[in-house]
VMD Tcl script that draws the C-alpha trace (Angstrom):
set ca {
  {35.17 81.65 -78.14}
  {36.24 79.90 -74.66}
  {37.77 76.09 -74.27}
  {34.71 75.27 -72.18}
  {32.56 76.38 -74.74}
  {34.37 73.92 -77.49}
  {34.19 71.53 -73.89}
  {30.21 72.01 -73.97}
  {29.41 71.79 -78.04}
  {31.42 68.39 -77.75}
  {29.09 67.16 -74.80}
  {25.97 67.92 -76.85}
  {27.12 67.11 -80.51}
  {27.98 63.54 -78.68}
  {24.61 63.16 -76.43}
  {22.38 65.24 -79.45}
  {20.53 66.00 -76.32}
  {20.96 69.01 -74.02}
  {19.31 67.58 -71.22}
  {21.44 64.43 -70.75}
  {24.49 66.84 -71.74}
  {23.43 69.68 -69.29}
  {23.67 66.62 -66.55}
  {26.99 65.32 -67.58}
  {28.29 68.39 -67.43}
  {26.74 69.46 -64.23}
  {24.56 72.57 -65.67}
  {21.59 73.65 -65.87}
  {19.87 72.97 -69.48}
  {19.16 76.73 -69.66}
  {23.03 77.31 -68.72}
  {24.02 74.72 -71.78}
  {21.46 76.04 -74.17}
  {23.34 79.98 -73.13}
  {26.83 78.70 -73.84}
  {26.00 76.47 -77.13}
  {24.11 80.16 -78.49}
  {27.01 82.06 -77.47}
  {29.51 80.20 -79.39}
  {27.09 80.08 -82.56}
  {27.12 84.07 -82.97}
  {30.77 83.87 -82.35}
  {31.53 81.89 -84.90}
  {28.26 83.19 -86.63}
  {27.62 79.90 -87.77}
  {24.64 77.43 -86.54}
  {25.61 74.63 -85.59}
  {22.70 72.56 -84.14}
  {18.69 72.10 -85.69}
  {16.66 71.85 -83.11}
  {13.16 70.96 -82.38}
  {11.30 70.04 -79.36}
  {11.99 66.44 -80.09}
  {15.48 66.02 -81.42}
  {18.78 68.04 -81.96}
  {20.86 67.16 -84.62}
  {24.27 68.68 -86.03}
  {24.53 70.83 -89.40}
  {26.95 69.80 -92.10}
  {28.99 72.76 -90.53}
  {28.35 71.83 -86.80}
  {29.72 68.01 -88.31}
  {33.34 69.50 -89.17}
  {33.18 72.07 -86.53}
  {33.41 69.05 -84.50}
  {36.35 67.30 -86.01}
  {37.99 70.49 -85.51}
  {37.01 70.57 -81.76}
  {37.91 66.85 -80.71}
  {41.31 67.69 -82.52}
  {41.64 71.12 -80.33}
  {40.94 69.71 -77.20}
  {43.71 67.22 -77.63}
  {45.93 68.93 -78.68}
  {45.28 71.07 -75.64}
  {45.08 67.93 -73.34}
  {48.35 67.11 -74.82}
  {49.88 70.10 -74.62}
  {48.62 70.63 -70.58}
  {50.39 66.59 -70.10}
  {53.51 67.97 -71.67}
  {53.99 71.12 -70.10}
  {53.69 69.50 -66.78}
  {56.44 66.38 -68.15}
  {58.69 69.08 -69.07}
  {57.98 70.96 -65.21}
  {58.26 67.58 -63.41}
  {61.68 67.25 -65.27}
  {60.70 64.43 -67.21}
  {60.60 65.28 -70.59}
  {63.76 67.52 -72.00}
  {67.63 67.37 -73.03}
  {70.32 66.32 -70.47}
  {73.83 67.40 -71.60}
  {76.75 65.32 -69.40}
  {80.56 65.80 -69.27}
  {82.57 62.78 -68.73}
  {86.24 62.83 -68.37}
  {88.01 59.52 -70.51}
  {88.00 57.24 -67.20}
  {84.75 58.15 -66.23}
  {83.12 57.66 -69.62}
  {83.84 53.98 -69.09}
  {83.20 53.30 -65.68}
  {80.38 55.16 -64.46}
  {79.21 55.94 -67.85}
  {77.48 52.75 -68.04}
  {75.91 52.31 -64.87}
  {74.67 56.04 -64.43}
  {72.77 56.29 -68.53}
  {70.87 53.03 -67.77}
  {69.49 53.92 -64.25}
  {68.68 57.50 -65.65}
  {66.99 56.07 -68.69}
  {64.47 53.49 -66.80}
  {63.29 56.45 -64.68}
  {63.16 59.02 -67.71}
  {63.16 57.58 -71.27}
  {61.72 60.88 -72.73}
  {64.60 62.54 -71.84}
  {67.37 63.34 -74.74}
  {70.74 62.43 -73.35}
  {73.66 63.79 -74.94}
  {77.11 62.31 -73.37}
  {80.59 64.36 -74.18}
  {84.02 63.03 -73.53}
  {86.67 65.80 -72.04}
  {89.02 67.10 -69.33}
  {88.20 69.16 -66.49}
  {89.08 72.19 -67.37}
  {87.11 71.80 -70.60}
  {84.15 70.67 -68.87}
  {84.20 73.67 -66.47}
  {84.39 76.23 -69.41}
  {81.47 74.39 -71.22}
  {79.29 74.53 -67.99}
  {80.55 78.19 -67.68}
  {78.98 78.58 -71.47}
  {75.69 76.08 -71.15}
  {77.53 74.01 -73.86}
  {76.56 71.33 -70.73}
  {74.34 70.92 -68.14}
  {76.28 68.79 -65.37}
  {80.23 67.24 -65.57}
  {82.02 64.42 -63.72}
  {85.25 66.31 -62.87}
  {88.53 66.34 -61.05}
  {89.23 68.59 -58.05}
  {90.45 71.32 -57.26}
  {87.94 73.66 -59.34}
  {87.85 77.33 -58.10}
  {84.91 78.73 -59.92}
  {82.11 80.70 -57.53}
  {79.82 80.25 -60.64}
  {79.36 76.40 -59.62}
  {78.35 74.02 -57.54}
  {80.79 71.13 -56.58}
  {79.88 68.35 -54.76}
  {83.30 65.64 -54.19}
  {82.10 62.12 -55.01}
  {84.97 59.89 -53.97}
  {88.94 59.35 -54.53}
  {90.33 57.28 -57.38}
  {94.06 56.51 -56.92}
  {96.59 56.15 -59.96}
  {97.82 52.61 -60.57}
  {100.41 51.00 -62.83}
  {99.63 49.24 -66.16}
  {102.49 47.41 -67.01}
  {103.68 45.23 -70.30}
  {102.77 41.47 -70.05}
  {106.60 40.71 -70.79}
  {107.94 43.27 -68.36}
  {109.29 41.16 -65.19}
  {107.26 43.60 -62.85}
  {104.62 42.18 -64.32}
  {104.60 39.00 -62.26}
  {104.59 40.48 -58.82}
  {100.90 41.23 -57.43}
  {101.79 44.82 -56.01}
  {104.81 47.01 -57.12}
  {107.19 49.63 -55.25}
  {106.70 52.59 -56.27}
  {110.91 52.82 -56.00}
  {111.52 49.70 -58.38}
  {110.24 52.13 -61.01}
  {113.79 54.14 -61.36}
  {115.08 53.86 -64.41}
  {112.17 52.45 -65.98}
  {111.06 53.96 -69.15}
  {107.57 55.84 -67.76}
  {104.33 56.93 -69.95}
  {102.42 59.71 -68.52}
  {99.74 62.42 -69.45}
  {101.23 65.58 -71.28}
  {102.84 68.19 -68.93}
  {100.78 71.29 -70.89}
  {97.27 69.70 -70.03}
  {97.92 68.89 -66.74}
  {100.69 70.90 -64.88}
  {99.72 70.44 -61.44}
  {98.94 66.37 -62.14}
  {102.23 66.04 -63.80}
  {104.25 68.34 -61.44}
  {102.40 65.78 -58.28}
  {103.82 62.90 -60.45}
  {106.96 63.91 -60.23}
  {107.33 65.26 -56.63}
  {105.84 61.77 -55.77}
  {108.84 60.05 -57.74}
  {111.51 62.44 -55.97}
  {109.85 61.50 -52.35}
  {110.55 57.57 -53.27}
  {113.98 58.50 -54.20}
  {114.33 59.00 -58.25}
  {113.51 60.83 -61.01}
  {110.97 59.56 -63.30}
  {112.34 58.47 -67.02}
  {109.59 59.92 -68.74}
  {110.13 58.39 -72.78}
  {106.66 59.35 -73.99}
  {103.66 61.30 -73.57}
  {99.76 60.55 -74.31}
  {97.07 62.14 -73.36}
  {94.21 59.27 -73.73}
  {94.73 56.38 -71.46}
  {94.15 54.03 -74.35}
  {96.72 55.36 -76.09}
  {98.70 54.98 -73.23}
  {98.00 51.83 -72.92}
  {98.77 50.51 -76.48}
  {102.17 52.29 -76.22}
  {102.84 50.23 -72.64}
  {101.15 46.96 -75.12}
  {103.68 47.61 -77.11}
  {106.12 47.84 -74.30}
  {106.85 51.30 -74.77}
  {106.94 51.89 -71.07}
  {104.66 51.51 -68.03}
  {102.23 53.65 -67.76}
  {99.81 54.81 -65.24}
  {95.23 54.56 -65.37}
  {93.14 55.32 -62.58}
  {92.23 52.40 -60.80}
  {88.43 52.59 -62.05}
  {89.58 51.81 -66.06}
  {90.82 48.42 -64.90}
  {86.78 47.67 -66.30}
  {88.37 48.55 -69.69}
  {89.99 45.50 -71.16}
  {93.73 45.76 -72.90}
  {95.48 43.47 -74.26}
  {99.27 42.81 -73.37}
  {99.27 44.88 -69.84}
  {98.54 44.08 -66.78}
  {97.13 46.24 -64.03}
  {99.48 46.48 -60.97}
  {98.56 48.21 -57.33}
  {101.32 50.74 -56.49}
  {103.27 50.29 -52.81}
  {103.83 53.93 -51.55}
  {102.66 57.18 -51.54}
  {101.33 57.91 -55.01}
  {98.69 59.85 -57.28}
  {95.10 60.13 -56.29}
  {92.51 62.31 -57.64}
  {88.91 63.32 -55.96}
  {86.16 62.61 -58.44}
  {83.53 64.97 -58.13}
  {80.14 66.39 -59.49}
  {79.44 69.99 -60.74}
  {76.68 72.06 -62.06}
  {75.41 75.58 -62.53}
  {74.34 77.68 -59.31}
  {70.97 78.26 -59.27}
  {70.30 75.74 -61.86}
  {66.80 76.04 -62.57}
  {66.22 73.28 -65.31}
  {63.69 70.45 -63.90}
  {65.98 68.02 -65.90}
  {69.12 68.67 -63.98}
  {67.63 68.78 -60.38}
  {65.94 65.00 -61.29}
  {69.24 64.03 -62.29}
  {70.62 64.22 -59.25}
  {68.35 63.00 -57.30}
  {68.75 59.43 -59.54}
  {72.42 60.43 -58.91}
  {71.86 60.00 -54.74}
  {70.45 56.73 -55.64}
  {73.06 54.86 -57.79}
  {76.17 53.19 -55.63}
  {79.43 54.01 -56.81}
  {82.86 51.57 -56.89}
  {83.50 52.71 -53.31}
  {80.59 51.60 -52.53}
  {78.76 54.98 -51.66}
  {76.43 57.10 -53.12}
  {76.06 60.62 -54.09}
  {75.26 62.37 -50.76}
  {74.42 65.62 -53.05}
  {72.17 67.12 -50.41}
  {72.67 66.03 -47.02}
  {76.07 67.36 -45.88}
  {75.62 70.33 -49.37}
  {77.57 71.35 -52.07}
  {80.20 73.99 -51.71}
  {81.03 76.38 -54.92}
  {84.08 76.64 -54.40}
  {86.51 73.49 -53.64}
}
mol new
graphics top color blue
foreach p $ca { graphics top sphere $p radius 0.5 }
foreach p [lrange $ca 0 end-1] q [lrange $ca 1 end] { graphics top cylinder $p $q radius 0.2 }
display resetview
């Protein structure tokens, strides 16, 4: 039994005349009458009476047909989502965000991705570089929003744009009124920063930036998650320091201060798989090249490349 066949025995069972069926289909009556005998000893069942004057359908040829219309749209349906799935539009999409960027590019990125493909299952994680580059390494995700430098010839890193390191200070703390603070009236302040074991080069920068203004930093107390930072400068702990981008997240009892001087600054950037070959990913960055970023740019992915290596 063929799909055109079950394509034909609709036609007739519907018109109950192989004439007007033979037209709609564009064959020849004898060419029908072939096809609709063929499948009958196939099946070895009858399926039409026929007379000179009228066809009709057997009890049999009745639930044949129920069976038929259900196969052939189930077919149909499976031929629409085959080509969904190819076009990149049906699928999972597995992201890695690092904390900052969860909250402010998170929000901007989902929603234009989701009016362009709702079908798609989105599945957001929350973690550091260097975890994001081991789970692309093991397909545990499919694309990450990461910090550079990454050496890994397995990828494909594009470099978004630069985020610079600013101060969040207590509400009570007298730096607190001035608009912008020197980065040397920080000596002998009590200083928050990130843990030196999960990021030695960021925290080794940190400090040779301190030395270069002329002190050496009073670190009191370590956090790795810049809301916990944060509550421990509320609680005037310390000042701490966010990337300038988490100023969208609100926190009571600091305020966010620019930093005069050579400081911190870390390239955001984007990386996937080489050779990537899921439909999913490749649409997501082409929404990606559409969406403007803080900076006020967008993600150039293809026009001046990606490197691997960076």
């Amino acid at each position: 039994m063929e799909l055109r066949q079950l394509k034909y025995f609709v036609t007739v069972a519907e018109e109950l005349h192989f004439g007007r069926a033979a037209e709609a289909l564009h064959l020849s009556q004898p060419a029908l009458s072939k096809q609709i005998q063929a499948l009958e000893n196939s099946l070895e069942i009858q399926l039409f009476e026929r007379t000179k004057h009228w066809v009709r359908l057997t009890i049999a040829g009745q639930k044949f047909l129920e069976a038929a219309h259900r196969i052939l749209h189930e077919v149909e349906e499976s031929i629409q989502v085959t080509k969904q799935v190819a076009d990149g539009e049906i699928g999972r999409l597995r992201i890695g965000f690092t904390e900052t960027t969860l909250f402010s590019l998170a929000p901007n990125i989902v929603k234009t991705y989701r009016e362009q493909y709702p079908q798609v299952e989105l599945i957001l994680t929350n973690d550091g570089t260097e975890a994001q580059v081991e789970a692309l390494r093991t397909h545990q995700i499919d694309v990450g929003f990461v910090y550079l430098p990454i050496r890994d010839s397995s990828l494909s890193i594009h470099p978004l744009f630069e985020e610079v390191y600013i101060a969040a200070v207590p509400t009570t703390h007298r730096l607190a009124r001035q608009q912008r603070i020197a980065l040397q009236s920080l000596a002998n302040e009590p200083l928050i920063f990130y843990p030196r074991s999960l990021a030695p080069v960021l925290y080794a920068n940190f400090i040779k930036c301190c030395e270069q203004a002329g002190f050496v930093p009073n670190i009191v107390q370590e956090a790795e998650l810049a809301q916990t930072r944060l509550g421990l400068a509320a609680a005037d702990v310390g000042i701490t320091f966010v990337l300038s981008n988490i100023q969208n997240l609100s926190a009571k009892g600091v305020v966010y201060r620019p930093l005069i001087g050579d400081f911190l600054m870390l390239k955001l950037a984007l990386a996937w798989r080489q050779n990537e070959s899921s439909p999913v990913v490749h649409e997501f960055l082409n929404v990606l090249k559409t969406i403007e970023f803080s900076n006020g740019g967008v993600a150039d992915l293809y026009k001046t490349g990606s490197s691997s290596v960076s």
